[in-house]
Every structure is written in structure tokens, then in C-alpha cells.
N, C-alpha and C positions, 0 to 999 in steps of 0.2 A: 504493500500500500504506500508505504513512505515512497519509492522507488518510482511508484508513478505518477507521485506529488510532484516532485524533484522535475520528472522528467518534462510535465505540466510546465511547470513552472522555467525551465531552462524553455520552452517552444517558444513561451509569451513572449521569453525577453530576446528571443529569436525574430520571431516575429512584429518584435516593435524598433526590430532595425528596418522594415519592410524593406524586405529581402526583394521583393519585386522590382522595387529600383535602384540597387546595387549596381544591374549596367551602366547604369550612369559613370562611374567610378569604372569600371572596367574597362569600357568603349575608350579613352584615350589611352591606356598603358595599351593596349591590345594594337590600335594604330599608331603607336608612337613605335612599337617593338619592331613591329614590320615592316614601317619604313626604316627601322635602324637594318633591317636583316636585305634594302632593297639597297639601301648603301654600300655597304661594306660585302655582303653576300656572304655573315657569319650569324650566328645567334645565339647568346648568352641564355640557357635556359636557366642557371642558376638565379640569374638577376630578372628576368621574366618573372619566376616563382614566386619571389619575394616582393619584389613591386606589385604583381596583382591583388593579390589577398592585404597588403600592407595600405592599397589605397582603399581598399574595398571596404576593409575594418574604420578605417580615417570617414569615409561615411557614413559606417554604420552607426558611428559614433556621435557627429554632425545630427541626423537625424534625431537621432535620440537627445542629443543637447538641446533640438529646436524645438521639442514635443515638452522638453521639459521647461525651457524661457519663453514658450508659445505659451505656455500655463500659466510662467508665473507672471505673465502681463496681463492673460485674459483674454488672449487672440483665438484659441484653441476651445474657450468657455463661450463666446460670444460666434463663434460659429455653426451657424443656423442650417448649413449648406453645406458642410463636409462630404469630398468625395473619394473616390479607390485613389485616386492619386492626389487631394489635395486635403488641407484640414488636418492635418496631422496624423499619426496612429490612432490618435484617440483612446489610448488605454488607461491613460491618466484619467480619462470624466466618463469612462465605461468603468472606473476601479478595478480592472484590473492589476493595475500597479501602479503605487504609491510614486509621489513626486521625488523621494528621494532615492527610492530601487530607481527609478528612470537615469534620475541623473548620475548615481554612483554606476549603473551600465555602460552608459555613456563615455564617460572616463575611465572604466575598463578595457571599455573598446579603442579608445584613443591611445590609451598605453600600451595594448597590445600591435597597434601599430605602430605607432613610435619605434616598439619595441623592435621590430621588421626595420623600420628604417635604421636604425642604428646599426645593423646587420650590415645593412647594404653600405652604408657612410665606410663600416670597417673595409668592406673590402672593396671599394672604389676612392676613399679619401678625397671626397670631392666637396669644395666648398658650397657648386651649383646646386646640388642633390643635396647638401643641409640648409638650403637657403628656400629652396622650394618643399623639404620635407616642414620647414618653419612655416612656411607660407598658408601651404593646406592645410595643416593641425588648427592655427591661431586661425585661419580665416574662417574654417568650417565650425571650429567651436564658437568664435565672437560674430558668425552671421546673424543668431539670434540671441546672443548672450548679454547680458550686461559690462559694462558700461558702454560695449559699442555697437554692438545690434546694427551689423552692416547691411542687414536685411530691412530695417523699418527705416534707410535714409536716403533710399531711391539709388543707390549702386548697390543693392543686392544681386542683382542680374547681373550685371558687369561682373562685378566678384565672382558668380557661377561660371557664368564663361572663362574664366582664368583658372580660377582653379578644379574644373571639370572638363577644361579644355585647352586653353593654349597650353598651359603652365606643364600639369600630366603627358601630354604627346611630346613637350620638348625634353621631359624629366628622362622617361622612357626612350625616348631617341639616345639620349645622349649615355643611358645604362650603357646601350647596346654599339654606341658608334664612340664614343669619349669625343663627340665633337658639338660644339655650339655655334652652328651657320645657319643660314636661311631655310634651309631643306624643310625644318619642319613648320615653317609658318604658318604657309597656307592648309597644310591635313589639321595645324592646333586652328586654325583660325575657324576653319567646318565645322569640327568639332566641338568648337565651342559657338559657332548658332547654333547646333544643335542642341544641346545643352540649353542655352539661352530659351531658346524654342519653348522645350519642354515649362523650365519656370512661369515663363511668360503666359501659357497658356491655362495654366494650373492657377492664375494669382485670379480668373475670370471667375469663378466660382465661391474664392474666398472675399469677394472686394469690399462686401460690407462689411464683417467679422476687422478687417484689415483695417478699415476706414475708422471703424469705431475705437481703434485702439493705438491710432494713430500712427500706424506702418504705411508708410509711403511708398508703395512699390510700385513699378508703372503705370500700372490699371487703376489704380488710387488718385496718384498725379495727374495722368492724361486723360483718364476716363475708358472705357468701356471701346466706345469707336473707334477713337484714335490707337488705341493700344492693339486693337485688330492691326489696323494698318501698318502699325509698327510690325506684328508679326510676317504679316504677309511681303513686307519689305525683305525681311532677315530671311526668308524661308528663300526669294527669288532670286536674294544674293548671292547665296549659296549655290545655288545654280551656273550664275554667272561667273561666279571666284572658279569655280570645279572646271567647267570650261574650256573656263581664259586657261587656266593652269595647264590643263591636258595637253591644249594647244602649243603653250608658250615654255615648258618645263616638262622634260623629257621623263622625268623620274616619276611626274603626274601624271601620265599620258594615260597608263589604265586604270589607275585609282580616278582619275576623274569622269572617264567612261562611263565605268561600272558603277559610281557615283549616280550616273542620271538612270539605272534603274527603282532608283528611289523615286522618281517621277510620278508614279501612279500614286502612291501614296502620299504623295503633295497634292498632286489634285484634290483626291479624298478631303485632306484635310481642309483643304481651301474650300471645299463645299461646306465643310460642316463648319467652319468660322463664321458663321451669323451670328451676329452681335445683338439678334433677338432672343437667344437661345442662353449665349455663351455664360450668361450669370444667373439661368432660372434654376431653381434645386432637378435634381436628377439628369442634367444636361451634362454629359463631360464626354462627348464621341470625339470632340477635337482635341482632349487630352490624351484619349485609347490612339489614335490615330498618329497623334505626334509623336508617343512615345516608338512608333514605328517605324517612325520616318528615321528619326533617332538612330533607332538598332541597325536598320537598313542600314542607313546612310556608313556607320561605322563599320560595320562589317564590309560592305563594297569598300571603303577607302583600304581597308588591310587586307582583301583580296588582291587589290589592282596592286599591292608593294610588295607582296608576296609571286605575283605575276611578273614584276617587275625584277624583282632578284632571282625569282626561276632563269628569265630569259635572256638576263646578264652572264649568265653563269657561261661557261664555255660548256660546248658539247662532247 
């Protein structure tokens, strides 16, 4: 009986790292690695291992910080509209776990990443990779935390895209390449609208909850309409960036291809952005949608590098 208490009890706190959006955190080490392996034409699976599971914990952790300073503001109480991907876990005002299980979890999970990065610091001694392991710990913990809650001052989405996206693909390149050059600009720069994307569309559902407690996040600032548009810019970007790149940048040529298989699923998503819909309760197709374009998007970009160091290779 104890055994299954236990076992209980470790799912919940499993499951309030919501595990379903983990790729988040996966999708740029995963396209950072492949483009390091479309460089060089070698790949470090030792430094792969550890950087995946090390960013993946660093969000789970995130998460869990923001479920717990979503509470203790009242962003997470006053949300009327809570959905699969937005509004928090919601275990803390379902009682299933106490505001201070949440947050000592939280900081479990943080340290056990850390702990991963210090691994990796030992055996690369690289000041890049403690400068961006600081970056992601302190930004993901202080996006909703006190005193600086980078999430309620209208660069929480910027923040995401950096450290969900440029910051991770460059981290990850450089495991696998020990170089710091342009190569990975434009895969961090996708991947971080992507990234972007996701937030952005998530914040539609929360806006009043957000409004009320004075978190300023785009949809709050701009409003409803205009914050579509904002989307719909970043999503046609991306488009355009993957392209230009293909075209213009030889090492992009099939990551940016295989890139516009994501197309259908931009469509999709561009239909279901009515900005009639996008903050009514049980409305979130364009957040199921996005998070698709997302996975798509990143798997194609570490296809087309993996294609690309295949075809470098001598025969």
C-alpha cells in the first residue's frame, strides 16, 4: 500500500512538470547537435546525453517555478479559462500538491540539472556553456519569480525565444563543433519563433487571468487582434528566413526545404487564428496546432543537417 502511495505520489510530481511540453527544451539541443554533426561530420554522443535530459530537467523545473509564482500572485487562482497547454498545471488549486512540494520540486529539478551541467562544464571547460548554463537556470527560474518576473514585463516572449531557442541550438552546436560562428543563427533564430509561436498563442486564453494581475504579456499590451497579427507575422517569417537560407547558405539548403513541409500545418493554424474564438473558454485548436508546427518545424530543421553531413561525407 505504502509502495503505491509513493509511486502516486512521484506520477503527480511527474506530471506537474507537464511532461507534454518538455519538446520545447528538447527541439533546440536536438537541432543544435545536428547541425554541429552537418559541420564537422563527427558527433559527441556523450555530450548529446547530457545536454538533452540537463535542458529538459532546467524546464521541468521552470515550469514548476511558474505554477508555483503563478500562485503566489494569483495569476493561476484568477484563471477562469485554463487550458491543456495554458493556465498552469493547476495542481496547486486542484490540491493536489501543496505550494511548497511544488516549489521544493522545482528546485530539485533545477539542481538536478545544474547538476548535468557541471558534468559537461568539466569536461569541455568552457566559459560559453557556463554563461548560457547561467542564463537558462536564472532566466527560467526568474520568468515568473520574484523580484523579477520576466514574464509579467512584456519581454517574457523574447526571453523564451532565447533561451528555448537561439541560446540552446548555439549551446548545443558549439558541444559538438567547439566553435562560435554564424552557422547557427538562423536554425537558433527558427527555432526560436517557434518557441515564440507557441507562448504567444497560449497567452490568448489566459488574457484576462493575466490582465487582472497585472502581467503584461503581449496579448495584454496589444490586445487580442493585434497580437494575432503579430503571430501571423513571426509564423510567415519563418518561412521566409528558411528560404532565403536554403537558397543563400549551403549548409541550409535541406534543412530549409524540409522546413516548408511544415506548410500544411501553418495553414491549419492560420485558419484556426480567429481572434473570435482565440480567448473564448474551451477554444485552444490554435495552440494543439502550433505546438505542431513546432515539432514539425524542428525535427525537419535536424533532418535537413543530418542530410547534410550524410552527403558531405565522402563515398
Amino acid at each position: 500500500m505504502k509502495s503505491d502511495v509513493k509511486r502516486a505520489k512521484l506520477m503527480t510530481f511527474f506530471l506537474a512538470t507537464r511532461p507534454k511540453h518538455l519538446v520545447a527544451a528538447a527541439a533546440p539541443v536536438i537541432v543544435g547537435s545536428c547541425l554541429g554533426y552537418a559541420t564537422i561530420g563527427s558527433f559527441s554522443l556523450l555530450l548529446f546525453a547530457l545536454a538533452l535530459p540537463a535542458i529538459i530537467l532546467l524546464q521541468a523545473g521552470a515550469n514548476m517555478a511558474n505554477d508555483y509564482f503563478d500562485h503566489v500572485s494569483g495569476n493561476d487562482w484568477a484563471n477562469k479559462n485554463p487550458t491543456p497547454f495554458s493556465g498552469g498545471s493547476r495542481f496547486i488549486q486542484q490540491g493536489l500538491l501543496s505550494p511548497r512540494a511544488m516549489l521544493l520540486a522545482s528546485l530539485a529539478a533545477l539542481a538536478l540539472g545544474c547538476t548535468l551541467g557541471v558534468v559537461i562544464l568539466i569536461l569541455t571547460r568552457s566559459l560559453f556553456i557556463l554563461v548560457l548554463g547561467l542564463l537558462g537556470v536564472l532566466g527560467g527560474f526568474f520568468y515568473t519569480a520574484n523580484p523579477i518576473k520576466l514574464g509579467y514585463r512584456t519581454v517574457g516572449e523574447f526571453v523564451i525565444f532565447l533561451l528555448f531557442g537561439l541560446l540552446p541550438v548555439y549551446g548545443a552546436y558549439y558541444l559538438q563543433t567547439q566553435r562560435i560562428d554564424a552557422a547557427a543563427l538562423v536554425p537558433g533564430i527558427l527555432v526560436g519563433i517557434l518557441i515564440f509561436l507557441i507562448i504567444l498563442v497560449n497567452e490568448f486564453p489566459d488574457v484576462a487571468a493575466d490582465a487582472a494581475v497585472k502581467k503584461k504579456t503581449l496579448v495584454v499590451v496589444f490586445g487580442v487582434s493585434a497580437s494575432a497579427w503579430i503571430y501571423r507575422a513571426a509564423l510567415i517569417a519563418s518561412f521566409v528566413i528558411a528560404i532565403a537560407a536554403a537558397a543563400l547558405y549551403r549548409p541550409m539548403f535541406y534543412a530549409g526545404l524540409l522546413y516548408l513541409l511544415t506548410l500544411p500545418a501553418a495553414v491549419g493554424v492560420l485558419k484556426a487564428l480567429n481572434t473570435d474564438d482565440l480567448a473564448k473558454p474551451g477554444q485552444y485548436k490554435a495552440s494543439q496546432i502550433t505546438v505542431l508546427v513546432h515539432t514539425i518545424g524542428s525535427l525537419t530543421l535536424a533532418a535537413g543537417f543530418i542530410i547534410s553531413g550524410l552527403s558531405a561525407r565522402p563515398a
